[in-house]
C-alpha positions, 0 to 999 in steps of 0.5 A, spaced: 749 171 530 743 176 533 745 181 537 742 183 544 744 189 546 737 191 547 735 184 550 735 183 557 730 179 559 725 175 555 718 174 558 714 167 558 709 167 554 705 167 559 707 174 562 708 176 556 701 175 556 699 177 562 695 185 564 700 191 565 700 190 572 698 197 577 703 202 579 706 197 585 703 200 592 705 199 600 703 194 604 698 197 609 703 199 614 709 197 611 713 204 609 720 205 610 724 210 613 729 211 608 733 217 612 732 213 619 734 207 615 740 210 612 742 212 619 742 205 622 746 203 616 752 208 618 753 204 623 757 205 629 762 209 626 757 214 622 760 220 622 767 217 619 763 213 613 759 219 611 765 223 611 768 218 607 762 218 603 763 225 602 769 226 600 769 221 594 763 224 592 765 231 593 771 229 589 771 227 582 779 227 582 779 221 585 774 218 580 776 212 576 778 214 569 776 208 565 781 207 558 788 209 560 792 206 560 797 202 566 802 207 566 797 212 566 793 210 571 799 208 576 801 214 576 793 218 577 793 213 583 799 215 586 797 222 586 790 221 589 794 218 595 797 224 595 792 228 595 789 224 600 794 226 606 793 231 608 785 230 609 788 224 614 782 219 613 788 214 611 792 216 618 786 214 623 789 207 625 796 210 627 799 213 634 796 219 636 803 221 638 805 221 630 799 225 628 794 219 627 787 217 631 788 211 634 782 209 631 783 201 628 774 201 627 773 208 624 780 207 620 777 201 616 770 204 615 773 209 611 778 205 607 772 201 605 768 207 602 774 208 597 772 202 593 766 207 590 772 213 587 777 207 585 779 200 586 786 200 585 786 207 589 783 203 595 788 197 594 794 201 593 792 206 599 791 198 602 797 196 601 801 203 603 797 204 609 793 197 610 800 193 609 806 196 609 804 201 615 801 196 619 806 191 619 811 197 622 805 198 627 803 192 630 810 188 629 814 193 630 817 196 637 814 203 639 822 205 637 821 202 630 814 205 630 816 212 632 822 212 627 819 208 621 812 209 622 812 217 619 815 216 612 810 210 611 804 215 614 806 221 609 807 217 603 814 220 603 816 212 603 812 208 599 812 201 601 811 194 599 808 188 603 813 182 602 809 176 604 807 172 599 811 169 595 812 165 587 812 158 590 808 159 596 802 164 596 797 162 602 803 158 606 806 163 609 810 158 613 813 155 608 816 162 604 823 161 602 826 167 603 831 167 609 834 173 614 841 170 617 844 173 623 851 175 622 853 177 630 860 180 628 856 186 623 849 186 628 846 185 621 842 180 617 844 178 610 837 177 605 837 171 601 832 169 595 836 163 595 832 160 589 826 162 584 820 160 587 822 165 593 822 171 589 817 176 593 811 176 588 804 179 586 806 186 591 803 193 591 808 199 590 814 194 588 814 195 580 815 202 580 814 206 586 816 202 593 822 205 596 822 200 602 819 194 603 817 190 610 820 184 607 817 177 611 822 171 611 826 166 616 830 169 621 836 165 622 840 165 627 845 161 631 844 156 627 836 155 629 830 157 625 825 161 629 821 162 624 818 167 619 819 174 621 819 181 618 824 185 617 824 192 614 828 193 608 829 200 603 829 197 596 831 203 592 835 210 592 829 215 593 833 220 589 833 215 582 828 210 584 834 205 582 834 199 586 839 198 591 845 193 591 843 186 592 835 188 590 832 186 583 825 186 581 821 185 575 815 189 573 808 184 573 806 188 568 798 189 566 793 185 569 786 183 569 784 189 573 786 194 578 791 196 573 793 201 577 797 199 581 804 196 580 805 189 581 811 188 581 816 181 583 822 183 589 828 178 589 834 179 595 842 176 593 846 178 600 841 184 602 845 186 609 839 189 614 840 191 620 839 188 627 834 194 629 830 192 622 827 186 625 820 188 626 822 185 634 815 185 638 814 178 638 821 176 637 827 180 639 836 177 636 841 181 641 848 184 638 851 176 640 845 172 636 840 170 642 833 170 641 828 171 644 820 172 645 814 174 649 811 167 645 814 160 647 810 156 642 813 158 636 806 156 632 803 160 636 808 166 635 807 166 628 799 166 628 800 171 632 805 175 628 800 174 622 794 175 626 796 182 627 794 183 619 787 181 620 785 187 618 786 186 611 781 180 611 776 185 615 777 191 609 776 186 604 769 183 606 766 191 607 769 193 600 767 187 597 759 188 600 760 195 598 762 194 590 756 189 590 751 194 593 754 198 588 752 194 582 746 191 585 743 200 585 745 201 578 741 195 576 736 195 580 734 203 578 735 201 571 730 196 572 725 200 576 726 205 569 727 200 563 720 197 559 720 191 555 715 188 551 708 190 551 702 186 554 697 188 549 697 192 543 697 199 545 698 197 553 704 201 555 711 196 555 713 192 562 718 194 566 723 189 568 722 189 575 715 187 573 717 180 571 719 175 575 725 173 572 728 179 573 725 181 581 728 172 582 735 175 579 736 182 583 732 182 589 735 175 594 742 178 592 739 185 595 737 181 601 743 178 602 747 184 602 743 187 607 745 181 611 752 181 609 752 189 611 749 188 618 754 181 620 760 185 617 758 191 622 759 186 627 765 184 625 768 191 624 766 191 632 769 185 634 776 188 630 776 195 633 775 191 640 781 187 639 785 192 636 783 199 641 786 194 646 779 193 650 779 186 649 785 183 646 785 176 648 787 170 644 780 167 644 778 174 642 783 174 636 781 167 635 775 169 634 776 175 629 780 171 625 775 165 624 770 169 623 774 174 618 776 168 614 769 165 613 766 172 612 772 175 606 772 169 603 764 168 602 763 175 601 768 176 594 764 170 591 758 172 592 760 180 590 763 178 584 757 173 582 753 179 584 756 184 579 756 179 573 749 177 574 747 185 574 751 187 568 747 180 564 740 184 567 743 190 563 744 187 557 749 191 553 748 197 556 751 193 562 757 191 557 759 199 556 765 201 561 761 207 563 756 204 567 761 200 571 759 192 572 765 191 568 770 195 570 768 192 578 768 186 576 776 185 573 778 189 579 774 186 584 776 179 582 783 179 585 779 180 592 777 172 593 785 171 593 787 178 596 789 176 604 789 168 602 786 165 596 778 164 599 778 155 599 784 156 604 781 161 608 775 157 609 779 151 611 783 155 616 775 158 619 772 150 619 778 147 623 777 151 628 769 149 627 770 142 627 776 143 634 771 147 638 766 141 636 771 136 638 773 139 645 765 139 647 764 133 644 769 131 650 767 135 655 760 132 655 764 124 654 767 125 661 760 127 665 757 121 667 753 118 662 756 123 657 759 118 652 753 115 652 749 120 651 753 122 645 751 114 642 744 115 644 743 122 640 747 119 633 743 114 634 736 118 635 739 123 629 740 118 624 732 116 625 729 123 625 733 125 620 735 120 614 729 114 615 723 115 610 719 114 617 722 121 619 719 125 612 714 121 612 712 124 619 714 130 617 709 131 610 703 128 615 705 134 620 706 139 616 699 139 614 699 141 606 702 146 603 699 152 605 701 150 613 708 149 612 710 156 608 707 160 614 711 155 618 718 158 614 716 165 616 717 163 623 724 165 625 725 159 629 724 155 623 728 159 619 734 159 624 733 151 625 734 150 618 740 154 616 743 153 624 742 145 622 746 144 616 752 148 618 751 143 625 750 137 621 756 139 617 761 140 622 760 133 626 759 129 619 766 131 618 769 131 626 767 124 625 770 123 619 776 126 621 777 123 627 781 116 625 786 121 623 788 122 630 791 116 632 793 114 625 800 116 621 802 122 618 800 118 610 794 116 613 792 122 616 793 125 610 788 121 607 783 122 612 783 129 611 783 129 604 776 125 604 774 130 608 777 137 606 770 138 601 765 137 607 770 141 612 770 148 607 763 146 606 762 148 614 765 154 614 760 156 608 754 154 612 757 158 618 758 164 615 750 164 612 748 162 620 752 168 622 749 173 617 743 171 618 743 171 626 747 178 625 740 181 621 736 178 626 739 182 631 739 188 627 731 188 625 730 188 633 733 194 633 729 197 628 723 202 632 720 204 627 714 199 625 713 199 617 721 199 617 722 193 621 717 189 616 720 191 611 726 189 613 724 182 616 721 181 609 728 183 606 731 178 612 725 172 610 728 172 604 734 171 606 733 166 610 729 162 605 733 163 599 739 160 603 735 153 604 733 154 597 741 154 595 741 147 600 735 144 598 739 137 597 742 137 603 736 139 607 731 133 602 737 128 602 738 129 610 731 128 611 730 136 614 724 138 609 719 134 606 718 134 599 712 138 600 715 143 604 721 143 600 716 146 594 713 151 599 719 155 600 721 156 593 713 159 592 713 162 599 721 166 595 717 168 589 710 170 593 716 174 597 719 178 592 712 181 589 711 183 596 719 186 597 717 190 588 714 197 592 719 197 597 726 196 593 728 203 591 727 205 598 731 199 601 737 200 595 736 209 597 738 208 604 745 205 602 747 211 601 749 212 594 748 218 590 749 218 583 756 222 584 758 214 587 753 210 583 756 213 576 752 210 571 748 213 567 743 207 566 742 209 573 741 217 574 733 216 571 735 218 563 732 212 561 726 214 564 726 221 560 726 216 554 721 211 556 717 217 557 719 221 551 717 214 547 710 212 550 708 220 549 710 219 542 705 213 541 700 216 545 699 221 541 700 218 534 695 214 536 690 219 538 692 222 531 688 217 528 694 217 522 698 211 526 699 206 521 695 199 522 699 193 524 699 187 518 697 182 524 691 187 525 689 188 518 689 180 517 685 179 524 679 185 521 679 181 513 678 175 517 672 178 521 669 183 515 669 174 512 666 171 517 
């Protein structure tokens, strides 16, 4: 078997043959403003994250410590929490009254940048202040949240987030666990009434937790209201032994995020008192009447649920973060790092300088400066419901649609993002100290922390295809409107799946050379991603349709044959979201050589997501085989131009080497690159540098000759 820890990108025999390229150079006028950019990158809430940013770098402390074991890390966690108290980034979101700011936006901007010191404390400082203290704040009463909120917030009660449950992880609804009231006592009794509704995969509850916000079905009169929250203390804080009634087992060690003690929770009889029902949405009197500001109980239960969003939104922003990490080191240790010579006594390439590698950094770059700039509008949309300023149902529904769609999106590319990165490396990226692995095992529970991805997706795309549905009918009860509908499926049906329509198209592209420039046109662009995702959403509005008016078996049938094109739509959405996001963001770019970089960044973007689609835009007759070849070409074309510009584009995240951490990337490979191309530039001006044996040969055959 042969080893390739020096192996990382093996060049075709045509580059490989190919002259030592000059030393990349800016296109004229195209020179980023990286302290400017950096800035812009900030976002709205610039002080706060740069705050966050120093504290992490200023702050070793708080660094991952990598080979210790669970025990060890829990334990360094749980005091990094501790010793972030005092400093109150984590208490931003809570009351001023109690010592927090009130500031929802700029809290989560802080948690996201944590990921840089150490997953497992960003999740366990999540789960502590994210979950447990959130669900007080924003299910709670202003009584419970002046009684219950201190203990929370100054991590003299640590909490547990008890939600999710063994037998039911993303239905909530459906959870198990049952909270009964007992008018005589005022108090709910706590059932777990059999395994599959033990409380499972939760932060704090293996070892730390001393109390819980426990989620289950509130009963009482004999009626079901539906799933409620419920704060309930779980161990004497004084022996750290569970209380009577409540057990729990040890998770053990995981695949990541080791740091954190997962534990499972189980209640038998467990008596709560009526004032620990977290009562802003629904409210039990002493004689067992409730009652709610929310008639629907759907609608009060996705709006109980709602008020946890921020979960969601937290994890796009870390998840992009962790992928611009990795994307950094990989990058600057590409930029350093030489492999194969092009000639004898020709300095070796960088890998940068190869196709290849530029092919598997560069769009990943590209795309996460789109996810960067989308989240920063979701993180206004969040602040704008949870200030108050705008909460709305249709404002929530809209955090939480696009919430979903980005979270789920976002995950899967940072963890396809920090795995082809650690390949870039080679073995130097298998090593522990330069990080890919380590973020990889952490990150990877991020695609089904806040809800497994697929069922994420599903929730954003039924609100895709049910805001489709509802203009569909507004326009079938105009005048002509029905009409117009069968009309407009028709003319699609020939524009965009006859040959007559490709044809037309090849003859009007008028060859390969006009139809690349037409892909840098925005609009283009735009048409393209925007149609897909449109196409999309109708196909499956119309397949889902029967399903109206059929059985429930039927109807099931029916969403069945369309849940992968509905979770489909959902993806489509999101890659139109981030691109009309970097859009937007480029428009606001003065300075004229950074918008030109930034709109190549977002050109390639924008191809490579057609390039991903291909088949759906061929099959349905959006692009011609000829065009279609175009934007692979026009990509590759992209990537050369993008080659003098990445290290300034990857400076302006921001990260130092205190946040990068990885010695392939503080610039000692450069110091070894050097040291060795030194070496043979004075061995061969010495004259005593031995000959090759394939030289030798080739000056016999010529002295013969």
């Amino acid at each position: 078997m042969t080893t390739t820890s020096e192996s990382v990108t093996t060049p075709t025999a045509t580059e490989a043959a190919a002259p030592a390229p000059a030393a990349p150079r800016p296109a004229s006028g195209a020179r980023v403003d990286v302290p400017a950019l950096e800035q812009m990158l900030l976002g709205r809430w610039a002080e706060e994250r740069a705050e966050a940013r120093h504290m992490v770098a200023t702050h070793p402390e708080l660094w991952k410590r990598e080979g210790i074991t669970k025990e060890e890390h829990r334990e360094i966690a749980l005091a990094q929490m501790k010793q972030m108290v005092p400093y109150g980034h984590v208490l931003r979101a809570f009351p001023e009254r109690l010592g927090g700011r009130a500031q929802a936006g700029a809290n989560l901007v802080g948690f996201e940048e944590l990921v840089a010191a150490d997953p497992s404390l960003q999740i366990k400082a999540g789960v502590q202040w994210g979950l447990f203290g959130s669900a007080i704040l924003h299910l709670g009463t202003e009584e419970q949240q002046d009684r219950l909120l201190p203990g929370a917030m100054d991590l003299s009660v640590p909490g547990a987030f008890a939600m999710t449950e063994t037998g039911h992880g993303s239905d909530v609804a459906s959870i198990g666990t049952t909270a009964t009231y007992d008018p005589e006592t005022e108090e709910f009794v706590l059932n777990t009434p059999f395994r599959g509704a033990w409380k499972q995969y939760l932060g704090n509850a293996a070892k730390h937790g001393v109390a819980a916000t426990v989620f289950a079905q509130l009963i009482t009169n004999g009626v079901d209201h539906g799933v409620h929250c419920f704060y309930v203390p779980i161990r004497d804080p004084r022996t750290m032994e569970f209380l009577p009634g409540v057990g729990g087992e040890d998770d053990g060690q995981k695949g990541g995020l080791n740091g954190i003690d997962n534990g499972k929770l189980h209640f038998t009889n467990v008596r709560v008192p009526r004032q620990d029902l977290l009562a802003r949405y629904g409210q039990v009197a002493p004689d067992g009447t409730y009652t709610s500001t929310i008639d629907s109980p759907g609608r009060r239960f996705f709006t109980m649920l709602g008020a946890l969003v921020q979960g969601r939104v937290s994890l796009d922003g870390a998840a992009i973060s962790a992928a611009k990490i990795g994307l950094a080191i990989a990058t600057k240790y590409a930029d350093q790092r030489r492999q194969f010579s092009p000639s004898a006594g020709a300095d070796e390439l960088t890998l940068l300088d190869y196709a290849t590698h530029r092919r598997r950094l560069f769009p990943r770059i590209a795309e996460a400066y789109a996810m960067h700039f989308a989240h920063d509008e979701l993180l206004d949309m969040f602040d704008a419901v949870f200030s108050g300023r705008e909460d709305t149902p249709a404002m929530r529904e809209d955090l939480e649609t696009t919430a979903a769609a980005l979270k789920a999106t976002s995950t899967w590319y940072s963890l396809d993002t920090l795995q082809e990165c650690r390949e870039a490396c080679g073995g130097a990226g298998f090593l522990s100290e330069n990080r890919f692995t380590s973020l990889r095992a952490d990150l990877d529970i991020y695609t089904t922390f806040e809800g497994d991805n697929h069922v994420l997706l599903q929730l954003a795309a039924k609100r895709l295809v049910g805001d489709y549905g509802k203009r569909m009918a507004e326009v079938a009860k105009s005048p002509g409107g029905m009409a117009s509908i069968v009309a407009g499926q028709a003319k699609d049906a020939v524009l965009h799946k006859l040959p007559l329509k490709r044809l037309g198209q090849t003859v009007a592209d008028g060859g390969r050379a006009r139809s690349a420039g037409r892909l840098l046109d925005a609009e283009v662009q735009r048409e393209l991603i925007a149609g897909r995702f449109e196409g999309m959403v109708a196909s499956t509005a119309m397949g889902m349709r029967p399903a109206l008016k059929a059985d429930s078996i039927r109807a099931q049938e029916i969403f069945d044959d369309n849940q992968v094109n509905l979770i489909g739509s959902a993806a489509a959405w999101a890659e139109l979201v981030r691109w009309d996001a970097f859009t937007k963001a480029i428009g606001k770019v003065s300075d004229a050589g950074t918008r030109k970089v930034l709109t190549l960044l977002r050109d390639i973007y924008g191809l490579t997501t057609i390039e991903r689609h291909l088949d759906w835009h061929l099959t349905n007759g959006r692009l011609s085989t000829g065009r279609a070849k175009a934007v692979t070409s026009t990509i590759d074309r992209m990537l050369k131009e993008l080659r003098p510009h990445v290290l300034d584009v990857i400076d302006a995240w921001g990260f130092t080497q205190e946040h990068l951490r990885a010695p392939i990337a503080d610039g000692s490979e450069k110091v070894r690159q050097d040291e060795a191309a030194a070496y043979y530039r004075t061995l061969r001006a010495s004259g005593t540098a031995p000959v090759s044996e394939k030289e030798l040969r080739k000056r016999d055959a010529a002295t013969q000759r």
